[in-house]
N, C-alpha and C positions, 0 to 999 in steps of 0.2 A: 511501776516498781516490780509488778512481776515478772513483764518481761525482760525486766533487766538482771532478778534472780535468776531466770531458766536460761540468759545468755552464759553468766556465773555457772552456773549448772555445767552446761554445756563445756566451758572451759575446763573445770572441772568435778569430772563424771564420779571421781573415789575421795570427794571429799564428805568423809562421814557425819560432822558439824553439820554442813549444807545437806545432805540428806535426811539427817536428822530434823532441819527448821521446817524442809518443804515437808516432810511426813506430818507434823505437827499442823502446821496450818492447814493442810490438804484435811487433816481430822478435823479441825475445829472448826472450819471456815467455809463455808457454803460458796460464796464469792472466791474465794480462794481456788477451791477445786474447779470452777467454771473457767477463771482467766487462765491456771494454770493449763487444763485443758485444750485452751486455743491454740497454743504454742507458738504463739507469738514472740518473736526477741529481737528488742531494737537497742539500737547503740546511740542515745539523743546527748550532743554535747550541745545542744542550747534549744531556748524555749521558756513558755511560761507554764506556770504550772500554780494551782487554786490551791489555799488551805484554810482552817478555820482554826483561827484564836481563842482560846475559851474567854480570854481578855478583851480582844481589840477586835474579834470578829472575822469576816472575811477578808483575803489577801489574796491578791494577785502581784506576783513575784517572779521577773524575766530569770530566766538560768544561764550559768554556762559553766561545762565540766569539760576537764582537763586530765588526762590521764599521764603520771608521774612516769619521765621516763625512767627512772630506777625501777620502778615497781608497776610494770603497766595492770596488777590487780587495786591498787589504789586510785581511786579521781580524787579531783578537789575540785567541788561544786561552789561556784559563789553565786547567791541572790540578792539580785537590788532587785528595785519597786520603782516603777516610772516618775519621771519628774511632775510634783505638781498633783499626786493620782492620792485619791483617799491611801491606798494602800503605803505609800510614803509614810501621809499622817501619822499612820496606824502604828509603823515602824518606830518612828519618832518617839512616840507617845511610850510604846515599848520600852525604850529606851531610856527616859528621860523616866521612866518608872523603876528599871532597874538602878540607878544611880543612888535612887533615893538612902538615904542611910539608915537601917534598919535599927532604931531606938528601942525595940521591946524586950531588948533581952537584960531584964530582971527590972528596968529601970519605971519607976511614975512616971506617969502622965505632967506632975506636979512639980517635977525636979529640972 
């Protein structure tokens, strides 16, 4: 992700917001000032990519990003989960949890 900020960056150099975030984290973030450092900047329109659920745990999630041609500063990334692959499960389970109908607002257990 940072290199895909300092690509941003580089596009553009007089955006004050963007100077303003990488100042912030460049202060706050030890890691941060290291990768930014590298000066590394890739442009990945697919792949996988690891994250952790404080719910369902580890995921492993294939990518692929698409850059709008109206607005080539916008992508639209979409992630599945391999067929069959816990991270599917996990997805599901996600899923099938947010549907649930949230009963607690004001209402008994007993009603």
């Amino acid at each position: 992700m940072v290199a895909s900020l300092r690509r941003d960056a580089g596009r553009h150099p007089h955006d004050p917001l963007l100077a303003e975030l990488v100042g912030e984290l460049s202060i706050t973030d030890e890691d941060f000032r290291r990768w930014w450092a590298n000066q590394n900047v890739y442009r990945h329109t697919q792949g996988s990519k690891h994250f952790h659920h404080p719910i369902v745990g580890p995921l492993t999630l294939n990518y692929e990003s698409l850059t709008l041609p109206a607005d080539p500063d916008q992508r639209l990334s979409v992630y599945t989960a391999e067929e069959g692959s816990s991270s599917e499960e996990a997805l599901r389970l996600l899923a099938a949890w947010i549907r649930q109908p949230d009963t607690s607002h004001g209402q008994h257990a007993d009603h």
